[in-house]
N, C-alpha and C positions, 0 to 999 in steps of 0.2 A: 504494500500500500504506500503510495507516495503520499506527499504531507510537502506543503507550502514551505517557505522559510518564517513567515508572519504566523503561520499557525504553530511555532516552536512551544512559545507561551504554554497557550492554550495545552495544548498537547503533553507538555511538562506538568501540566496538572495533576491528571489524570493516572500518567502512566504508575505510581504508586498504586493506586487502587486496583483493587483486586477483585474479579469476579465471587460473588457469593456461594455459597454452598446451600443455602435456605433461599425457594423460588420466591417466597413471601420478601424478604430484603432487594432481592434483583428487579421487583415488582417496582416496590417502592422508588427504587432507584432512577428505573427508567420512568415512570409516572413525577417523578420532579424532574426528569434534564427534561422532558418533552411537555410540559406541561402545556396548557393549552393549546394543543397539537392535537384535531379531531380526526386528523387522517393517519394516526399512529395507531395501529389497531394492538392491543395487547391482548390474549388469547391463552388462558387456563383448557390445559386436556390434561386428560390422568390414561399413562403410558402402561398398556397392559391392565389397566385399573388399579394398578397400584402406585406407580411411579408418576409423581405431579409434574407436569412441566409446563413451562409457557413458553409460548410464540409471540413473538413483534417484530410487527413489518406497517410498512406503506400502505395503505388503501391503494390500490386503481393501479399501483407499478411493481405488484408481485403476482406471477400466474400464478391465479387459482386452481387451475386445473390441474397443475402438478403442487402445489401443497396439497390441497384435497386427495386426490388421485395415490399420488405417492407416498405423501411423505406422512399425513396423518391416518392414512390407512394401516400404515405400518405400525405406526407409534401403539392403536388401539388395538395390536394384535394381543392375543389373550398370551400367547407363551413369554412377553414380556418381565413376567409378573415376579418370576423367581429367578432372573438372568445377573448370574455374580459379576460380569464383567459389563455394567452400562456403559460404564465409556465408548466401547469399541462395537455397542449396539449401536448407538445411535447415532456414530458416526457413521455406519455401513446407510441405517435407515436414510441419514440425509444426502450421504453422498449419491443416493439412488437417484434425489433430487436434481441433482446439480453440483457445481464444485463446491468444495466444503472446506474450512479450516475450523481449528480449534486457536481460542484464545482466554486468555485469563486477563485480559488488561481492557478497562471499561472504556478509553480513550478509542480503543481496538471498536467496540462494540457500537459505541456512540456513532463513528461513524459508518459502521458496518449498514445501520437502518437508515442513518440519511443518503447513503448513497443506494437507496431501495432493494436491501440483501434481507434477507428472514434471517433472526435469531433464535436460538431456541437453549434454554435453560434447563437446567432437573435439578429437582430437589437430593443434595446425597453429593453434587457432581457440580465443583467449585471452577466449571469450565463453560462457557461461551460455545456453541455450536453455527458459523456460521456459512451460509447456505445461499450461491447464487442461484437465484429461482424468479429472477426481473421478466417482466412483461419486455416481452421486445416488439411491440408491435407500432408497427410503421405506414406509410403511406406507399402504396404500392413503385415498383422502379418502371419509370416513365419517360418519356422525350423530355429532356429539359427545353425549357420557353426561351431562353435565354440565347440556346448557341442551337437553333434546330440546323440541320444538312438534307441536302436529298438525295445523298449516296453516305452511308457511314452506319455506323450503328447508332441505335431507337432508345440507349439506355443513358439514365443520368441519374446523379446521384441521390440522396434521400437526407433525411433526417437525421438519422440512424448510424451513428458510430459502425457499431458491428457488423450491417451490412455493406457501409461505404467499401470496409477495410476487406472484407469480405468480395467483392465485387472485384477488386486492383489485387488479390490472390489466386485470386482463379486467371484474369489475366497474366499475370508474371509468377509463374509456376519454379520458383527459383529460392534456393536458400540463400542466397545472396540480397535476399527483397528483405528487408526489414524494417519494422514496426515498433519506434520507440514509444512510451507511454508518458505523457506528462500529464498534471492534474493543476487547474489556475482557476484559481479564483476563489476570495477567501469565504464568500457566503454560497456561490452557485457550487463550485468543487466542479469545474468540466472540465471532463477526457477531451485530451488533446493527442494526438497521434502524428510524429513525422517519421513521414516514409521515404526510403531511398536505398539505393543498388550496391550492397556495399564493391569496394573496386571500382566500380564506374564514378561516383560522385567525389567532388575534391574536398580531402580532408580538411583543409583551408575551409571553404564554404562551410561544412559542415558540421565544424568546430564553433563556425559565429552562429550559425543558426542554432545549434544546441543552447552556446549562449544566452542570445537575445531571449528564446522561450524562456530558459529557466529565470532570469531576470525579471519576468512581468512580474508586476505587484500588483492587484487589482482585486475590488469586493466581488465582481463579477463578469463574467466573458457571455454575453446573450450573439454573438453570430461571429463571421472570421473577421470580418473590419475591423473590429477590436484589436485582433490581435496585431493585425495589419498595420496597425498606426503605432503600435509598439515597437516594430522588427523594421520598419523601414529607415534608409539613411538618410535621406533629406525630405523629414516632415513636409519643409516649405516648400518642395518644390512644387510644381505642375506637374511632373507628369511620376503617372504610378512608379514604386519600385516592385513593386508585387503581383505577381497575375493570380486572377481567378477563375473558376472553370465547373461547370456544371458537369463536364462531361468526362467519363474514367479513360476513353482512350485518349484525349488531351494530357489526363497525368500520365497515363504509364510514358508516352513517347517524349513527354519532359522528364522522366525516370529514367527513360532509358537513354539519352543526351545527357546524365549527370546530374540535373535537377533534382531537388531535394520537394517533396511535399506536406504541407501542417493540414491534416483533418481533424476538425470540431464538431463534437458530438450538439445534435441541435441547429446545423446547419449543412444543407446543400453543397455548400460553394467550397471547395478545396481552394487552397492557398498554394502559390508555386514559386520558390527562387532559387535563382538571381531571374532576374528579369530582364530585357532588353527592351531595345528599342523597337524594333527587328520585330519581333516573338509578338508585338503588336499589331501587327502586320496581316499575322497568318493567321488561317482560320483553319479548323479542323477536317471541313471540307477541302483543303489544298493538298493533300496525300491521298485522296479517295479517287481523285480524277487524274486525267493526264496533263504530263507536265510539263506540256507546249503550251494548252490551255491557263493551266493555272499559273505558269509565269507570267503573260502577258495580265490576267486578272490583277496577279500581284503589282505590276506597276500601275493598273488602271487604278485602285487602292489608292497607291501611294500620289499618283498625279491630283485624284478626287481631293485625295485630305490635302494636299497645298492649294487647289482651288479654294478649298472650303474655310481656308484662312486667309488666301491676298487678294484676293477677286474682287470683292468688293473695298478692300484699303485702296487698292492697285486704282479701280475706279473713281475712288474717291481723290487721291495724288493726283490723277492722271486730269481731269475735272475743273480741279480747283489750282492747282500749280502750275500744273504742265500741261494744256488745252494744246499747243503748236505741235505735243505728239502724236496724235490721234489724225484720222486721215478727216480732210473739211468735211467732206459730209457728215462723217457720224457728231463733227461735234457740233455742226448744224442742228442734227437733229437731235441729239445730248439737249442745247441751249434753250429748242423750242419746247421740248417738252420740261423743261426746269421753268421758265417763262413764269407758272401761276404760285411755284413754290413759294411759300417766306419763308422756310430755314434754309441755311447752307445746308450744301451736299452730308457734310458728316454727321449735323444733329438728322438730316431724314434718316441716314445708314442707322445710326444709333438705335430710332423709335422703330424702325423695319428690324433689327437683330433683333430688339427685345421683347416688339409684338412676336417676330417668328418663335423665340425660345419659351415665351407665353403660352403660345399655343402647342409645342411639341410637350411642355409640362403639362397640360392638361388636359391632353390625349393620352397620357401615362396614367394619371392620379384618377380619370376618370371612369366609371365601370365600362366592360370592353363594348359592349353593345354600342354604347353613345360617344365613344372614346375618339375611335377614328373619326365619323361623324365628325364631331366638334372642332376636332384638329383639319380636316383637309375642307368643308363649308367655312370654317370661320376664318381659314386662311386666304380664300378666295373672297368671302365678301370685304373683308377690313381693306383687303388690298386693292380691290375694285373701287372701294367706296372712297377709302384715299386717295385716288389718284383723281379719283372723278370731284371730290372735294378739295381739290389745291393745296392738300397738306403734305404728299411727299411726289416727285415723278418718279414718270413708268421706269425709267432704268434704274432706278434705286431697288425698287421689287421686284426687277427681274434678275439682277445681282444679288440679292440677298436670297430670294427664293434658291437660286441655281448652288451658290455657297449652303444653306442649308440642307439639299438635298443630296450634295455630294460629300456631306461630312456623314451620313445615314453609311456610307460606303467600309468605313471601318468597323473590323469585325468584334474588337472588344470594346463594348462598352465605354468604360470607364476609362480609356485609353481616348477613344473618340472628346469623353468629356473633357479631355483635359485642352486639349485643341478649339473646343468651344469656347473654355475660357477666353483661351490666347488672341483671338478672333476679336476681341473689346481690347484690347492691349496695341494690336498690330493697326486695328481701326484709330484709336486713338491717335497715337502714332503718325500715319496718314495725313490724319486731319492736321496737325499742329506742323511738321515738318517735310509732308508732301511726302516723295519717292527717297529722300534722303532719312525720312521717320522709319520708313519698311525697312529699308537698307540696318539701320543703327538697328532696331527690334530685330531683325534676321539673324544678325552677327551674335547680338546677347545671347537668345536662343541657343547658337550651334557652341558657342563657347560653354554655356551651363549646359547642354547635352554631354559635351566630350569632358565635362568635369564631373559628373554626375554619377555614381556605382550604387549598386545593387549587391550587397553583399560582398564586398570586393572586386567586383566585375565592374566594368568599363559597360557606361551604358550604351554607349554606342558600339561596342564589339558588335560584330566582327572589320568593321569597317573605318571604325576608330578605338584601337589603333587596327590595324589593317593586319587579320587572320587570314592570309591567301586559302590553307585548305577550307576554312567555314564560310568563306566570305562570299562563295558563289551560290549557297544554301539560301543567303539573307534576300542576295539582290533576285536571285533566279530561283527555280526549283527546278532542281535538277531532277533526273530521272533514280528512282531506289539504288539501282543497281552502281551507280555512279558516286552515292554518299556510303564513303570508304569509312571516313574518321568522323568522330564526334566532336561538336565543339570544344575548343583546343582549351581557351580559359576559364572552360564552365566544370569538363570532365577531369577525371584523377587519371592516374595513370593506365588504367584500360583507355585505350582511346581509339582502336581498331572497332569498326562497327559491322564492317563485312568484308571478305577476304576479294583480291579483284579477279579479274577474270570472268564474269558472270554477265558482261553483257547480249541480251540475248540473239536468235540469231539462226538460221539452219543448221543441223548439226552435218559439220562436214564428213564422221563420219559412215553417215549412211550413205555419202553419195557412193 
């Protein structure tokens, strides 16, 4: 049983005390640490009809149907009654349950029931009986909403510790796959679990990640964001250090590149580092398909998300500063239709960003029926009615509509949000210093990029600094047969991923 470093105290209490020998004192015991605790169920049976014992457990997170079934079936067998050896009775009876241990130490006990374990007492028998017998029941394994594909597997993960872990074992059939336990949080007490290859992952990496977990200090961990904003290296920055992922075969193939994985019991979402910049990039579907196809996707991505951040600064510089670049016409018709506006170019971009990220908020927050609905009508009327009412022109909402819809183009999430931000930043910018603002905000950018690590890792690897064998992985996707080595400063010293010679082909020789 793992224990906190803040729960030393506490814990030092206790460890003096001694389990009772009389169920009457053990009774008493537990009815004062749990007091006003109506889901503490405490439970008098008499073993054999002779031998008094009680049970305490959890309401709603201990199966019933094996205490019942098993374990008090046994208890109320009649040859109990004159058996010299109890101890080693009702250890066999509980272990029928589930795993079992024996303890003497109340600190032991106390937390045996709050982490939803059945205890079980007898009178005569100055010993703790205790018994995993938890409800594990969960929500079935389903397409996560988050990262769906239309070639890949249908499965993502659950609620459910034991299934998660259970799910990435059946995947990676390998004694090399290991499952550390840690326990955070000083009132919730959640399993935490990091998983990684031993050999393949770098000792380096995997020494700070042990760290940083055992370090958290916190009353409670309610989902992985939590832990998220613990282990990362630059709180301030923009853009994630962390990836996350609904889906098992996403972690195993960061498993098997060297990535280390943290799962939270109580939540979906696996945790994954180091992270890149790169790894934000790719979506789950980019190994499912061919990889003529999904390299050109992959720069149509990457063009999308710098549309979706200078497209309209660019317009707005180009506009207000620099009009002599644009060819006469368009900025003929730029000027006619600006004509009934009263703000400058950058306060209309501004009111068009912040109606658009209005509206993409509350096609999220909204139930899904009315969700879309809301988001793609109220997008069209505000921006019809605006233009038709003199408050912003047409090319300010058709540059901000085109920029927000090609930021939709990045696959993770939380990675896209970060570039949303950026988008008011590089805008601003624009507006105050024209193409010389974009310029200076570009630079900032790529400089905190190439300063930027993830657990030691260079967030811009492979390309800063420049990993010739990963570095054709990042820009291209290359063909299976083709990725030899695993990334260079992520993996330990396994770093062979498949032997060469395997590109496919007729076999010569049948001819």
């Amino acid at each position: 049983m793992l224990f906190r470093k803040s729960d030393e105290p506490h814990r030092k209490t206790h460890e003096n005390r001694r389990v009772s020998s009389r169920v009457a004192t053990n009774e008493q015991a537990i009815q004062t640490f749990f007091q006003q605790s109506s889901d503490i169920n405490i439970r008098r049976v008499y073993a054999g009809s002779d031998v008094e014992c009680l049970l305490v457990y959890i309401n709603g997170l201990t199966d019933r149907q094996l205490l019942d079934e098993v374990i008090l079936k046994s208890l109320l067998q009649p040859n109990l009654k004159n058996n010299r050896d109890l101890e080693k009775t009702l250890f066999r009876i509980c272990a029928a349950g589930g795993r079992t241990f024996i303890t003497e130490k109340w600190s032991v006990v106390q937390e045996a029931v709050l982490t939803a374990k059945l205890v079980l007492f007898a009178d005569g028998c100055s010993k703790a009986f205790v018994v995993d017998i938890t409800n594990r029941e969960s929500r079935a394994v389903e397409e996560p909403m988050s990262e769906s594909v239309i070639r890949g597997p249908r499965e993502g993960f659950v609620e459910t510790l034991q299934t998660n872990t259970a799910i990435l074992r059946r995947k990676i059939k390998s004694k090399d796959f290991k499952l550390e336990p840690f326990v955070i949080g000083q009132l919730s007490q959640t399993d935490v679990v990091l998983g990684y290859i031993d050999g393949i992952v770098n000792p380096d990496v995997l020494r700070e990640v042990r760290s940083r977990i055992s370090d958290i200090d916190i009353d409670a961990i309610i989902s992985s964001h939590y832990i998220e904003e613990f282990i990362e290296d630059s709180p301030f920055s923009p853009y994630p250090q962390v990836q996350n992922t609904e889906r098992p075969d996403v972690v195993v193939s960061c498993l098997i590149e060297g990535k280390c994985a943290i799962l939270i019991d109580g939540d979906p979402f696996v945790l994954i580092v180091p992270m890149t910049f790169w790894s934000g990039f790719q979506a789950a579907e980019d190994y499912y398909e061919r990889f003529i196809y999904t390299t050109v996707v992959r720069w149509l991505r990457f063009g999308l998300l710098n549309l979706s951040i200078f497209l309209t600064p660019t317009y707005v510089a180009l506009s207000t500063y620099e009009p002599q670049m644009l060819p006469t016409n368009l900025i003929l018709s730029f000027a006619a239709a600006r004509e009934p506006s009263p703000f400058p170019t950058v306060i209309e971009a501004f009111l068009m960003e912040i109606v658009f990220e209005a509206l993409r908020e509350a096609g999220i927050r909204l139930p899904k029926s009315v969700g879309s609905a809301i988001s793609i009508v109220g997008a069209l009327v505000l921006g019809q009615t605006a233009v038709e009412a003199g408050l912003v022109d047409a090319p300010v909402v058709i540059m901000v509509a085109t920029g927000g819809i090609a930021s939709f183009a990045t696959p993770r999430y939380n990675f896209g949000f970060s570039f949303r931000l950026l988008r008011f930043v590089v805008l601003l910018m624009a507006g105050m210093l024209g193409l010389l603002g974009i310029a200076f905000a570009v630079l900032t950018l790529l400089i905190h990029q190439v300063n930027l690590r993830s657990f030691g890792v260079p967030y811009m690897t492979p390309v800063a600094p420049i990993v010739r064998p990963s570095i054709q992985d990042a820009l291209l996707r290359l063909p299976r047969w083709m990725l030899r080595e695993r990334p260079v400063l992520v993996t330990g010293s396994n770093k062979k991923r498949i032997p060469s010679g395997q590109k496919p082909g007729p076999n010569r020789d049948s001819k």
